[in-house]
Structure formats: structure tokens, C-alpha cells
N, C-alpha and C positions, 0 to 999 in steps of 0.2 A: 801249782799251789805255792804261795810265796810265804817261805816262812817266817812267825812273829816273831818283832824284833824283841832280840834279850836285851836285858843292861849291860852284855858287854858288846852285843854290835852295836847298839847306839850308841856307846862312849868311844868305839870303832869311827864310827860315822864322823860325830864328835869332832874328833881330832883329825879324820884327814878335814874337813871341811875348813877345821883350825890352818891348819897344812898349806891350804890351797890359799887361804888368808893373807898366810904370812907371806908364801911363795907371790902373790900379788900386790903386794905390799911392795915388795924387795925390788922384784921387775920397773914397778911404775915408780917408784924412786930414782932408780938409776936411768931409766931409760922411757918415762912418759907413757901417754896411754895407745896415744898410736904402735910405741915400742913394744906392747905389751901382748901380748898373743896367747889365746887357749896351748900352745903348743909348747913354750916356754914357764906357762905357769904350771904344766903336767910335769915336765923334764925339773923343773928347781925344784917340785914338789915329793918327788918320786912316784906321784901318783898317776895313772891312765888320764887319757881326755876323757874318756866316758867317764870317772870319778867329778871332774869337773864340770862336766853337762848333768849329772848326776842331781848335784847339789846348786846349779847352779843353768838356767837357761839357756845363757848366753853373754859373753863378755861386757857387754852393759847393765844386765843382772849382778854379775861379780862384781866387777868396780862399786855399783850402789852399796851392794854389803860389805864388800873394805872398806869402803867411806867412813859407813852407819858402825860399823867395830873397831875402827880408830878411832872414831867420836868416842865408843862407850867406855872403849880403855882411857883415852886421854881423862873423859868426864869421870871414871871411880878415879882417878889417881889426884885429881884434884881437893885439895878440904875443902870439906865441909864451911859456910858462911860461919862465922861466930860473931857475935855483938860485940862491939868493943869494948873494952875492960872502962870499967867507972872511971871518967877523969878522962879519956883519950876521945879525941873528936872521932866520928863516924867516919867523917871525909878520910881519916888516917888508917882506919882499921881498911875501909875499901879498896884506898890507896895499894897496899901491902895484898890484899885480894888479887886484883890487877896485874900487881907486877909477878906473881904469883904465876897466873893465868898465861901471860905473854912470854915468861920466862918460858916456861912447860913447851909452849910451841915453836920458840926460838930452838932448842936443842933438838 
């Protein structure tokens, strides 16, 4: 019988999945995807490889979701579009958008 998940194994779940993110995150930064291995994202994670086949298929499943959660952090941390203030050309408010956006990925 498997038991129902509560609100604090799923905020359990939650965060190693967070865990495993980051841990792959970190790997294929410093060391690429071939660098990157179920066995190394368990060990920087502190989590089992079964936590990571858990939540996760298979090393080309994980990379797609670190991708897709780098996009979504990078996309909340960016503002919001705003109109440009009365009197300022559109091309200048976008401009400032832009550099905005390239900044954010340059660091």
C-alpha cells in the first residue's frame, strides 16, 4: 500500500527535486553535458540515484527540466514590459528592455 502524500512529503519531494536542479545545474556548468552523470548529480546533491531516476527518467529528461527552470527563474526575474513614459520614444524604452535582458544572461 503506498502511502498518501502529505504537505510535507511533497514539499519533501519539492526540494530534493529543487536539489537535484541545482546539483545539475552546477555539474554542467563547470564540466558540460557529457561531464555530467546520474552519479555526480546524486554525490553533489546528497541525494541517492534512485531519488534522481525518482523524479527524473533519465539524464536527458533532467537536463530538459534544468533547461525549462533556468528559463523560468531567469524569465520571473526579469520586468515586466512597461510603456514608455509620455515624451520617450518606444525604440528607447525597448532599447533599456534589451539591454536589460542580455545583461541578465551575460552574468
Amino acid at each position: 500500500m503506498v502511502k498518501p502524500k502529505t504537505p510535507r512529503r511533497s514539499r519533501q519531494g519539492q526540494e530534493s527535486r529543487l536539489r537535484i536542479l541545482e546539483a545539475t545545474f552546477e555539474i554542467a556548468h563547470e564540466q558540460g553535458y557529457q561531464g555530467t552523470s546520474i552519479a555526480k548529480v546524486s554525490a553533489r546533491s546528497g541525494l541517492p540515484a534512485s531519488s534522481v531516476y525518482w523524479h527524473f527518467a533519465d539524464k536527458d529528461a533532467l537536463f530538459a527540466e534544468m533547461i525549462q527552470h533556468s528559463f523560468d527563474q531567469w524569465q520571473a526575474a526579469m520586468p515586466s514590459w512597461a510603456p514608455p513614459a509620455p515624451g520617450q520614444p518606444r525604440a528607447d524604452a525597448l532599447a533599456v528592455q534589451i539591454r536589460s535582458a542580455i545583461d541578465s544572461i551575460a552574468t
